[in-house]
MARTOR-905307 format. One line per 4 residues: number of its first residue (from 1); their letters; for each residue x, y, z of N, C-alpha, C. Coordinates in Angstrom, 3 decimals. Each point is the difference from the previous one (the first is absolute). Layout:
<atoms>
NUM	A	X:Y:Z:X:Y:Z:X:Y:Z; ...;
</atoms>
This chain:
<atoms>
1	XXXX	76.332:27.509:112.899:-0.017:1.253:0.773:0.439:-0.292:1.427; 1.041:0.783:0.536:0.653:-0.065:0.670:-0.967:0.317:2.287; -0.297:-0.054:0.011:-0.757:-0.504:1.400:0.809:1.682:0.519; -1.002:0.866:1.222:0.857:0.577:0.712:0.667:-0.367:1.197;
5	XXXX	1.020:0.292:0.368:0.928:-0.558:1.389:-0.888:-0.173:1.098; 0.118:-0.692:1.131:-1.436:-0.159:0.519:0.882:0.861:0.840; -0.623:0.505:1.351:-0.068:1.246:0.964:-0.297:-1.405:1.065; 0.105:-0.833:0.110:-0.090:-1.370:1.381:1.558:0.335:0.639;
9	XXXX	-0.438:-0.591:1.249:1.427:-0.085:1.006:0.096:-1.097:0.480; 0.621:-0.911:-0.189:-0.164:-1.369:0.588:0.508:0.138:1.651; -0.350:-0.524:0.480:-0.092:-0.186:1.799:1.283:0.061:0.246; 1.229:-0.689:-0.532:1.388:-0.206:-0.052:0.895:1.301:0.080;
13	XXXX	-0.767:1.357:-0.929:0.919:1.343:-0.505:-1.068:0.920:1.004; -1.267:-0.245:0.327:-0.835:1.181:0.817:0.953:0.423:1.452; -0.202:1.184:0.298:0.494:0.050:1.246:-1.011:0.441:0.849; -1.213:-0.461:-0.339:-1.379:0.542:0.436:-0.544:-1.278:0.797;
17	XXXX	-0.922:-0.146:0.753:-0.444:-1.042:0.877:-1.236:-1.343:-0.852; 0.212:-0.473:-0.630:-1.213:-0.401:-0.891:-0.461:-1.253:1.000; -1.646:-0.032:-0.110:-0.260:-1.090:0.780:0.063:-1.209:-0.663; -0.791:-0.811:0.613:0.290:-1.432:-0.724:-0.807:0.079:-1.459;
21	XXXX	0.849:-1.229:-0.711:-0.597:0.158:-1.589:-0.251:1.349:-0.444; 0.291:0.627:0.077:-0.100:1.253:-0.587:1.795:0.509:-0.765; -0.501:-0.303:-1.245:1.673:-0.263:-1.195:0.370:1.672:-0.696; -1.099:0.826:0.126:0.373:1.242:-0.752:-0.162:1.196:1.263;
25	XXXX	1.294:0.902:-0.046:-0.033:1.234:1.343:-1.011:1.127:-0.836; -1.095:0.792:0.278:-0.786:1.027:-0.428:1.162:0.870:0.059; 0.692:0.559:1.276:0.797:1.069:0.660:1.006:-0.221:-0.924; 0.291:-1.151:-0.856:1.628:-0.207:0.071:-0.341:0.730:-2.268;
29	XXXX	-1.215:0.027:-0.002:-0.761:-0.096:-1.423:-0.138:1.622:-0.021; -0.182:0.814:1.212:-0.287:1.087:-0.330:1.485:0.858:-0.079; 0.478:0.022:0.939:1.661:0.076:-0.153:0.246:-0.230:-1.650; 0.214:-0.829:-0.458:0.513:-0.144:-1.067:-0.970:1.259:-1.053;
33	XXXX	-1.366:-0.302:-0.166:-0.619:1.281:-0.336:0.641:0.889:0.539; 0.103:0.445:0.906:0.793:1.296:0.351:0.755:0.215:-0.705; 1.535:-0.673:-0.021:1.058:0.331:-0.585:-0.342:-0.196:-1.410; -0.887:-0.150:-0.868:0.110:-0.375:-1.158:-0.590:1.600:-0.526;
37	XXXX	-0.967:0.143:0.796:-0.320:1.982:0.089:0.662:1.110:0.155; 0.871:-0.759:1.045:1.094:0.887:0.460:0.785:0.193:-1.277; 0.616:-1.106:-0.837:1.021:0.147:-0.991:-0.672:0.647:-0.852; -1.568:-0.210:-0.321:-0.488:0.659:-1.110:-0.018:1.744:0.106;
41	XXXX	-0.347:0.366:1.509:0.321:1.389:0.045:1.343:0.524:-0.347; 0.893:-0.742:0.605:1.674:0.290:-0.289:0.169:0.066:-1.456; -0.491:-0.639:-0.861:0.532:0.179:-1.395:-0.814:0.979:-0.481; -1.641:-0.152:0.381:-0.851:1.758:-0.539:0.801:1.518:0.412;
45	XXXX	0.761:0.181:0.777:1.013:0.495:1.040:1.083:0.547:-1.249; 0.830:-1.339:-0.015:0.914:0.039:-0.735:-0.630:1.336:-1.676; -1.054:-0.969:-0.621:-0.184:0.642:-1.323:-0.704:1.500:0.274; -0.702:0.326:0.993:0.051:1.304:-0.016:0.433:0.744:0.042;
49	XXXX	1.616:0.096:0.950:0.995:0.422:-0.059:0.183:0.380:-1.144; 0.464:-1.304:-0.589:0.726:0.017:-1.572:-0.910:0.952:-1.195; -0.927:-0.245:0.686:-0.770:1.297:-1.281:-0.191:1.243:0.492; -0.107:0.410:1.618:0.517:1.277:0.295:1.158:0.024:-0.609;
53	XXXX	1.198:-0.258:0.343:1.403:0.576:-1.250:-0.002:0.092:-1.124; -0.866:-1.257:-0.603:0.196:0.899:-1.303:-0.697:0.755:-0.534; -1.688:0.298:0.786:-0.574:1.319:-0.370:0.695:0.986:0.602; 0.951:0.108:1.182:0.931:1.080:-0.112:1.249:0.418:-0.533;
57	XXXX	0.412:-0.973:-0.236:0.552:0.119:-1.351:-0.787:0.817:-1.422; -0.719:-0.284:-0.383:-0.823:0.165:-1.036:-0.289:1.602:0.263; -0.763:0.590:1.180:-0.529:1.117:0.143:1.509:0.867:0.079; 1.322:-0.206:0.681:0.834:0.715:-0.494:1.143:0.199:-1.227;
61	XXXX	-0.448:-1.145:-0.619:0.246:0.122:-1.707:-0.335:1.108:-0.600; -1.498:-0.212:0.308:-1.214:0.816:-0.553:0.423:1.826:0.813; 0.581:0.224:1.109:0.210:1.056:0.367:1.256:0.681:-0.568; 1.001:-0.764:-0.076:1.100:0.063:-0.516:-0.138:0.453:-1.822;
65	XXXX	-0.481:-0.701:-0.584:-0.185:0.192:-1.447:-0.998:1.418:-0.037; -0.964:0.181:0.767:-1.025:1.377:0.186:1.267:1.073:0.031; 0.459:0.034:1.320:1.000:1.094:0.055:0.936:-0.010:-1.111; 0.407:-0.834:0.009:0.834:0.117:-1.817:-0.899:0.762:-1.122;
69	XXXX	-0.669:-0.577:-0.738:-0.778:1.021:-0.706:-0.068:0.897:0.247; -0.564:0.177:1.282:-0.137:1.529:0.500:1.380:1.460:-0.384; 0.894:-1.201:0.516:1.504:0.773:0.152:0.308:0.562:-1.679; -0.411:-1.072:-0.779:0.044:0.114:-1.352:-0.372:0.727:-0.766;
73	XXXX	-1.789:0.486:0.351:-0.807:0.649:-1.123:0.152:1.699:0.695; 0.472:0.582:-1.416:0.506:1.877:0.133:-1.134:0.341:1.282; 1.049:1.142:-0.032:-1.210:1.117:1.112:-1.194:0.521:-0.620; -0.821:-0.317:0.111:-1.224:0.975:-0.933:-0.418:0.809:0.440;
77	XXXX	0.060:0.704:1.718:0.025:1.713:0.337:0.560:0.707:-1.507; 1.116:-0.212:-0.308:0.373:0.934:-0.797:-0.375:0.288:-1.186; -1.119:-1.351:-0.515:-0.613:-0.105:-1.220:-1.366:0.785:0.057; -0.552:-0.125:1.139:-1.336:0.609:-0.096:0.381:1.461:0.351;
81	XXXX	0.667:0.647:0.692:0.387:1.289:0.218:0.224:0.554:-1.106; 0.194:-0.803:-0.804:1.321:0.726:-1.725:-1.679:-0.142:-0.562; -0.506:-0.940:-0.324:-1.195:0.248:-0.753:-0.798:1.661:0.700; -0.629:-0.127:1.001:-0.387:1.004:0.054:0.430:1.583:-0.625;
85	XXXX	0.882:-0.055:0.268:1.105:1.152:-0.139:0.095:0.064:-1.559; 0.169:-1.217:-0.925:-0.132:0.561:-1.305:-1.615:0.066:-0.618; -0.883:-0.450:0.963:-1.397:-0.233:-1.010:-0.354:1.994:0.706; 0.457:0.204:1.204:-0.550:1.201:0.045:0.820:1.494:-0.909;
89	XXXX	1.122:-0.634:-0.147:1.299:0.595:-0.987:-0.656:0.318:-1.408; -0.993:-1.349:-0.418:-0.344:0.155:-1.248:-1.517:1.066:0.086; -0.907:-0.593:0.735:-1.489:0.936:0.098:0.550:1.478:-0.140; 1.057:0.619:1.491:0.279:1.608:0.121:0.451:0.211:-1.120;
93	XXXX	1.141:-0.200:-1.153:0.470:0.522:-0.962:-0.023:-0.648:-0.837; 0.745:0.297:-1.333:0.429:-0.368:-1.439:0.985:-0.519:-0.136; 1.537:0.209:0.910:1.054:-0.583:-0.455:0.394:0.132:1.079; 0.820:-1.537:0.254:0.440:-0.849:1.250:1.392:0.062:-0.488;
97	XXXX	1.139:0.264:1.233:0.962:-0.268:-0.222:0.717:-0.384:1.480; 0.985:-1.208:-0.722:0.487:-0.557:1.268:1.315:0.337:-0.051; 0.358:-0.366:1.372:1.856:-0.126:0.247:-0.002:-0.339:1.490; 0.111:-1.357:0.013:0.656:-0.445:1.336:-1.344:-0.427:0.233;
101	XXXX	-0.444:-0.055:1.576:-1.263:-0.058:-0.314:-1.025:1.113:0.237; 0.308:0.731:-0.255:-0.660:1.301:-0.061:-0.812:-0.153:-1.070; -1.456:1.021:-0.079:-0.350:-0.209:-1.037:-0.554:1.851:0.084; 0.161:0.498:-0.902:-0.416:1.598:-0.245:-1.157:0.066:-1.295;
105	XXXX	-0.953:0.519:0.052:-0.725:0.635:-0.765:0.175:0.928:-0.389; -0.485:0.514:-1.334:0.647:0.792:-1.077:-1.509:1.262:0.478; -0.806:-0.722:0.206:-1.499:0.906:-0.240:-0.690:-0.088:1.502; 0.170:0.996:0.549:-0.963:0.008:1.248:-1.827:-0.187:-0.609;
109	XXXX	-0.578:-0.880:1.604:-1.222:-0.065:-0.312:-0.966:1.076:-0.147; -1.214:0.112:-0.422:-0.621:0.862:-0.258:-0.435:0.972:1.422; 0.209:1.309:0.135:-0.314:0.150:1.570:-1.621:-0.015:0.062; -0.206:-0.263:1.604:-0.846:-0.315:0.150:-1.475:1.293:0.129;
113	XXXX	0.318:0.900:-0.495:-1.438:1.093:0.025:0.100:-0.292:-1.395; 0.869:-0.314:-0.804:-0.527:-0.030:-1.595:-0.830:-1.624:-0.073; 0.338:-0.659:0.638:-0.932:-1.474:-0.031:-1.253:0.280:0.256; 0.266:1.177:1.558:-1.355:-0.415:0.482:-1.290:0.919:-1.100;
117	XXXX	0.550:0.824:-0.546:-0.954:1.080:-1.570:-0.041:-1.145:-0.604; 1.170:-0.760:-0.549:-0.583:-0.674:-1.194:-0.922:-1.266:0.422; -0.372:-0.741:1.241:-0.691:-0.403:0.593:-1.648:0.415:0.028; -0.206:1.540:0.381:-0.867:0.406:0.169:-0.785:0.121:-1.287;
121	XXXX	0.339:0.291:-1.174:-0.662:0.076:-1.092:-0.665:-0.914:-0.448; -0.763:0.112:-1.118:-0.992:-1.107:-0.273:0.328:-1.393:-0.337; -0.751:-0.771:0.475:0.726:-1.337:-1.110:-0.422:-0.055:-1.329; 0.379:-0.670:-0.883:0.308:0.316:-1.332:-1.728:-1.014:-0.440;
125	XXXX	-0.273:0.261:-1.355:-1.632:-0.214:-0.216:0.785:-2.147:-0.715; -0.617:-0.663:0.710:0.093:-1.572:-0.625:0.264:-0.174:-1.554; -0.823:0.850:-0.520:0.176:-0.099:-1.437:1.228:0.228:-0.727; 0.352:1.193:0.341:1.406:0.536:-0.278:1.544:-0.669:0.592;
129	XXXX	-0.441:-0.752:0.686:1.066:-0.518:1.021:0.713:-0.764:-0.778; 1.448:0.326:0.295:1.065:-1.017:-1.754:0.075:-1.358:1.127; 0.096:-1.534:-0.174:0.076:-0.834:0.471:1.269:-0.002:0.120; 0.503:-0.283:1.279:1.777:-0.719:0.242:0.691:-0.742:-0.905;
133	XXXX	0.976:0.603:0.034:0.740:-0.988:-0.840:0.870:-1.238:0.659; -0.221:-0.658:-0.872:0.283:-1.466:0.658:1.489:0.121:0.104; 0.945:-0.771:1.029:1.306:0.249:-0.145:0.650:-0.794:-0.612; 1.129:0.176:-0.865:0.526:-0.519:-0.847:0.546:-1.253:0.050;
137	XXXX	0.282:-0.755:1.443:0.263:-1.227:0.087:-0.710:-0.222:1.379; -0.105:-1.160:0.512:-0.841:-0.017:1.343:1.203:-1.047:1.265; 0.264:1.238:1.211:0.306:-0.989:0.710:-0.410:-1.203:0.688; 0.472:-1.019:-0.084:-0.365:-1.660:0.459:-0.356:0.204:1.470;
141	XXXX	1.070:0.311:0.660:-0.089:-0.081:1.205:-0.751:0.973:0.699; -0.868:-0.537:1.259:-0.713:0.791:0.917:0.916:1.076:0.612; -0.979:0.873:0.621:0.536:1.013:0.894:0.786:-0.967:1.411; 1.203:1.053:0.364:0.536:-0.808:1.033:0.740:-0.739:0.066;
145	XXXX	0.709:-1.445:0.592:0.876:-0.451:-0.319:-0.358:-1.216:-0.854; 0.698:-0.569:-0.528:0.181:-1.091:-1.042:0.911:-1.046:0.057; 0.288:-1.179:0.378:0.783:-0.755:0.061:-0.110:-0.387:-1.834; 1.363:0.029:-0.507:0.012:-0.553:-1.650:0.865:-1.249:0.064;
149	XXXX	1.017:-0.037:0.066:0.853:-1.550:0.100:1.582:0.345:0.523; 0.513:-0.995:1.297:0.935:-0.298:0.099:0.207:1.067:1.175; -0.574:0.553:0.605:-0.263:0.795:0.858:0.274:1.728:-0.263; -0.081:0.031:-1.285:-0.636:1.413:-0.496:-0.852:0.636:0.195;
153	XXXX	-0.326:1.005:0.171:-1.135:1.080:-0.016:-0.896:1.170:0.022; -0.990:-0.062:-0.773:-0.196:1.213:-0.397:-0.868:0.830:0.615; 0.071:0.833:-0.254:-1.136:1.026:1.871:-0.172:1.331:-1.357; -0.970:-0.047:-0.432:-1.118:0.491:-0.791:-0.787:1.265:0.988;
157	XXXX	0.155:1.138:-0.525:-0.729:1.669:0.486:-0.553:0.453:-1.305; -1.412:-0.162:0.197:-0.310:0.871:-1.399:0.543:-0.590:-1.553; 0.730:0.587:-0.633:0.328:0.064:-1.380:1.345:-0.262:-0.182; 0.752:-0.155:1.480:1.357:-0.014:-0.026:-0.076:-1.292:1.346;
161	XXXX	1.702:-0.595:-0.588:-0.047:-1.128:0.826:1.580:-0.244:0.509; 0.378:-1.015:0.875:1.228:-0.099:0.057:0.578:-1.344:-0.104; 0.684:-0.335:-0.481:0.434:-1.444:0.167:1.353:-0.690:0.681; -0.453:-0.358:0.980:1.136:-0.262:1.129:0.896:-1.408:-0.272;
165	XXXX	1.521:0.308:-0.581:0.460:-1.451:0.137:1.780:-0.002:0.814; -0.908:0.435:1.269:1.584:0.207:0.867:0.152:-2.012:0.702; 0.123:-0.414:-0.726:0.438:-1.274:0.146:1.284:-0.268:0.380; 0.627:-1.266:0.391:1.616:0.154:-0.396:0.183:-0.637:-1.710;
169	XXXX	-0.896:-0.687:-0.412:0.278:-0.656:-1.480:-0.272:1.068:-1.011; -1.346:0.828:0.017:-0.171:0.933:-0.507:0.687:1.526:0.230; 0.190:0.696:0.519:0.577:1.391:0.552:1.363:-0.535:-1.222; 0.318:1.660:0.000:1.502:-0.459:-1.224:0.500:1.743:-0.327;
173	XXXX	1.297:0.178:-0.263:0.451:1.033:-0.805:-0.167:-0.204:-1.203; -0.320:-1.355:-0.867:0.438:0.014:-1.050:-1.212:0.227:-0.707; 0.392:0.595:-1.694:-1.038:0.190:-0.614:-1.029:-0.576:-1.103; 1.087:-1.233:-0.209:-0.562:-1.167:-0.430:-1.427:-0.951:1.057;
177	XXXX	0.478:0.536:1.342:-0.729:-1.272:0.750:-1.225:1.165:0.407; 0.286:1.384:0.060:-1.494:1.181:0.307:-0.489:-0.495:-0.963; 0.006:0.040:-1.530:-0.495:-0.254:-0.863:-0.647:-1.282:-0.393; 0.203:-0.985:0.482:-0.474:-1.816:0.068:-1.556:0.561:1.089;
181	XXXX	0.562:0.490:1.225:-1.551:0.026:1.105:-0.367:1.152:-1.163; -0.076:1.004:-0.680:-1.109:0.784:-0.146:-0.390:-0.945:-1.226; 0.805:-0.928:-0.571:-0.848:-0.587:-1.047:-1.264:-1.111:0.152; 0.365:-0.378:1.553:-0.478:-1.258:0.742:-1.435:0.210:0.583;
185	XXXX	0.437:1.822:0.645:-1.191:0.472:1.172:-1.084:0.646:-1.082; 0.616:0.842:-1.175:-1.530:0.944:-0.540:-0.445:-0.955:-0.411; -0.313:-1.037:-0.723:-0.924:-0.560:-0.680:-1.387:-0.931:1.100; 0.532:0.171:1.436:-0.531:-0.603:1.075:-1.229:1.407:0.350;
189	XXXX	0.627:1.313:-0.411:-0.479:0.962:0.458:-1.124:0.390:-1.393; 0.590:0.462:-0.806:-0.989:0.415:-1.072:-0.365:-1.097:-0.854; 0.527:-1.277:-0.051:-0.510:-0.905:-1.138:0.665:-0.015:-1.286; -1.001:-0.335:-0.900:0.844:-0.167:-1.270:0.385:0.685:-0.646;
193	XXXX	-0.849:1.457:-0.369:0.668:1.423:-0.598:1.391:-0.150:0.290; 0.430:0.354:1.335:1.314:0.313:0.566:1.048:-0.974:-0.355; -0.389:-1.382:-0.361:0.406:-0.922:-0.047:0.307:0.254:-1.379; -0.563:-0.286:-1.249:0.300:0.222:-1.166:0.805:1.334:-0.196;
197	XXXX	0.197:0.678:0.598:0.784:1.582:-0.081:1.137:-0.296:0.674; 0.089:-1.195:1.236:1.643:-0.618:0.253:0.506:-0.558:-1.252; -0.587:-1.020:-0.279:-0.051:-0.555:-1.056:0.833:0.290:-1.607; -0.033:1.302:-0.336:-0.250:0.547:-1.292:1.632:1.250:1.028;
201	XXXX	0.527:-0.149:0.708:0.849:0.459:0.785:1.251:-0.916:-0.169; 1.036:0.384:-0.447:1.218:-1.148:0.185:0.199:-0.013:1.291; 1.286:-0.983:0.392:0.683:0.415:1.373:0.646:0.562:0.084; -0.102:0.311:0.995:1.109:1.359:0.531:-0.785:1.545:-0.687;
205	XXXX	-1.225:-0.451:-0.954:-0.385:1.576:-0.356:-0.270:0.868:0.942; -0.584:-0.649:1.063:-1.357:0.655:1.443:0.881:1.048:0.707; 1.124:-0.778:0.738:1.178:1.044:0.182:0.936:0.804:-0.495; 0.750:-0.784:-0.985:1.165:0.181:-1.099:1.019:0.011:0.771;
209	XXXX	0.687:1.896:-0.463:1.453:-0.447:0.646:-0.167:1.087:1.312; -1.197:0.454:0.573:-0.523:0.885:1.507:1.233:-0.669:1.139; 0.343:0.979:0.262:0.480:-0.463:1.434:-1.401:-0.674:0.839; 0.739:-1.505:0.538:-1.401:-0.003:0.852:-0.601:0.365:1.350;
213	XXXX	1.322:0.153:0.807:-0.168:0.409:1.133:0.162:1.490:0.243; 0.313:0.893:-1.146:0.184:1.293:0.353:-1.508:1.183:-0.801; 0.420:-0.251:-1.133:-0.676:0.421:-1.182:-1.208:-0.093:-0.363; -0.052:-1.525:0.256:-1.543:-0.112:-0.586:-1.264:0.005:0.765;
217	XXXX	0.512:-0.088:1.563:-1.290:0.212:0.791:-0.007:1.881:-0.350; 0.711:0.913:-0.348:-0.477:1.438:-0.288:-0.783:0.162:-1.151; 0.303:-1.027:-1.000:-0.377:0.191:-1.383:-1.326:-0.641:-0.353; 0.077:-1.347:0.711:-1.156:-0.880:0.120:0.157:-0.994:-1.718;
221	XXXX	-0.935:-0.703:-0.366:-0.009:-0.583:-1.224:-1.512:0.147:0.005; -0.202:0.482:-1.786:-1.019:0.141:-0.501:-0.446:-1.020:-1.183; -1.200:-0.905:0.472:0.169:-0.676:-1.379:-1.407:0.010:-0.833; -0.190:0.557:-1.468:-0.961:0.628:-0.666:-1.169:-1.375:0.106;
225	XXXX	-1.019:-0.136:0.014:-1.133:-0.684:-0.270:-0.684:0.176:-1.118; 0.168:0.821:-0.936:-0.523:-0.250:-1.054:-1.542:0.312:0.304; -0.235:0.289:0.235:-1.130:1.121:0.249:0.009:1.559:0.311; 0.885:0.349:-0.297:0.258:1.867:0.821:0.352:0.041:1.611;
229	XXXX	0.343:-1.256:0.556:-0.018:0.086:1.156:1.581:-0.618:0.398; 0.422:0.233:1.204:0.946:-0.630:0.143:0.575:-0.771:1.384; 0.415:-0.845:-0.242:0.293:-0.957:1.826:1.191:0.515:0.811; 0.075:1.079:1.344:1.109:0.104:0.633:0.637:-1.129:0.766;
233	XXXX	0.982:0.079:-0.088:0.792:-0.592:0.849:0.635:0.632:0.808; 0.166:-0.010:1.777:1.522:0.464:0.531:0.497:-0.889:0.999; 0.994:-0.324:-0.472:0.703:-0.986:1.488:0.352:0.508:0.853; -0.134:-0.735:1.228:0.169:1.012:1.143:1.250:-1.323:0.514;
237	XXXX	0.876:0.944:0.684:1.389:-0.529:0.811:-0.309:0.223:1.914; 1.308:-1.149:0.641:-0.161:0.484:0.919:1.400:-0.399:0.315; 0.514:0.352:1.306:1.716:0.127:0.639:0.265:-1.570:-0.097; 0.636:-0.681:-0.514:0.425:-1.443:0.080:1.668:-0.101:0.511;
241	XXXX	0.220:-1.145:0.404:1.354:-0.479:0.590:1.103:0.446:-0.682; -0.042:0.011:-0.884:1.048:-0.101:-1.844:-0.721:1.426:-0.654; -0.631:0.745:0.433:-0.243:1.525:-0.967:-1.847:-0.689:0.045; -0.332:1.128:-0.308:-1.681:0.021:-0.355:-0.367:-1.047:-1.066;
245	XXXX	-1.382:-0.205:0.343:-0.582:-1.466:-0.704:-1.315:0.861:-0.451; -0.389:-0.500:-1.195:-1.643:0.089:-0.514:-0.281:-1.147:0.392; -1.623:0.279:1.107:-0.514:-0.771:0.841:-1.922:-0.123:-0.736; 0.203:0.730:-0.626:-1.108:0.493:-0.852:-0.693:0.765:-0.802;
249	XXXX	-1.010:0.453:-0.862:-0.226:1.234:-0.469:-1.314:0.218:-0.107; -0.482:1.059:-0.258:-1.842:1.043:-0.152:0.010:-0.375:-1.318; -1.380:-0.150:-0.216:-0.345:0.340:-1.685:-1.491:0.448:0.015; -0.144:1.242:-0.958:-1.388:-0.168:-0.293:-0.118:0.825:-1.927;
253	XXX	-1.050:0.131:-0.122:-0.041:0.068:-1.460:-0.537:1.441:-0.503; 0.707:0.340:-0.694:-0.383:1.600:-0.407:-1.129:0.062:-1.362; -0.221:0.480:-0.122:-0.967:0.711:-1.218:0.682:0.965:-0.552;
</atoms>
């Protein structure tokens, strides 16, 4: 094992006054401590630096990639606005019809002095009371918005929902590729019913030969459940670079 360097000054290299017999400088010992502190601060110096840059580095990676995503994932103002608008579309009336994004009701709501009579009357005796009927398939997703995959999503009102895929990979004129997301997104939404009823569906049945950007958001797609009930579909478009794009569509389920 190797000895440490001694810290002595022989009388010959001191430039300090040493008296007689006296072979090692104290002054000439602390100096050297000094500078040996000194260098040690200079290099603690050095590496802090070096890890300030690259935690700033790091934190504007991290800002850079944030705003990206950001820039990336659809507008969802327009998703939760559209939900509202069709879950209250469905409560006021019976039959919803779209074009553009307009949405018109077929059946005004009940006015309100006939609510407030049928309000006032008795409530009905427990015994007699018919129990609810359960609904024919059950939506998965909560009220509100829904992140499902790949930055899709669904914004859920009531009984009716919307499913947003204004992506640049997803969004499309074509009717092969509307038809891939609605095969991808309902089974995320209702589960397996819906799923086995894609299923038992060829391709290309869901749409066929609908215009997709003109036609079929008026017409909507209906697909039977096998229970008396049935699943709407309507895609909704919006103004794109190259002609209008389906960016997404409503669905909810009839009886």
């Amino acid at each position: 094992m190797s000895s440490a360097p001694s810290l002595s000054t022989s009388s010959s290299t001191c430039a300090h006054d040493l008296g007689p017999g006296t072979k090692v400088c104290l002054r000439c010992r602390q100096e050297q401590r000094d500078a040996a502190r000194s260098r040690h601060q200079q290099m603690l110096g050095v590496f802090g630096v070096a890890a300030m840059g690259v935690f700033g580095l790091y934190v504007m990676g991290a800002s850079v990639a944030g705003a990206w995503h950001a820039a990336a994932r659809p507008d969802t103002g327009r998703v939760v606005t559209r939900a509202s608008v069709v879950a209250s579309s469905v409560n006021g009336g019976h039959e919803v019809k779209q074009q553009g994004d307009s949405v018109v009701t077929a059946r005004t709501a009940i006015p309100a002095t006939s609510a407030a009579s049928a309000a006032s009357t008795a409530a009905p005796d427990p015994s007699t009371t018919v129990p609810a009927t359960k609904p024919p398939i059950e939506i998965l997703v909560s009220e509100g918005r829904t992140d499902l995959t790949e930055s899709l999503i669904a914004e859920r009102a009531g009984d009716s929902l919307v499913v947003d895929f204004d992506t640049p990979t997803t969004r499309t004129r074509r009717r092969d590729k509307f038809e891939a997301v609605v095969r991808r997104t309902l089974p995320m939404i209702y589960g397996a019913p819906v799923d086995s009823v894609l299923r038992a569906i060829p391709n290309g049945g869901i749409v066929g030969d609908v215009d997709l950007l003109d036609e079929l958001p008026k017409r909507g797609v209906r697909l039977p459940l096998g229970n008396g009930s049935t699943l709407e579909l309507w895609p909704e478009t919006r103004p794109g670079q190259d002609g209008p794009l389906v960016v997404s569509y409503w669905a909810r389920v009839r009886r």
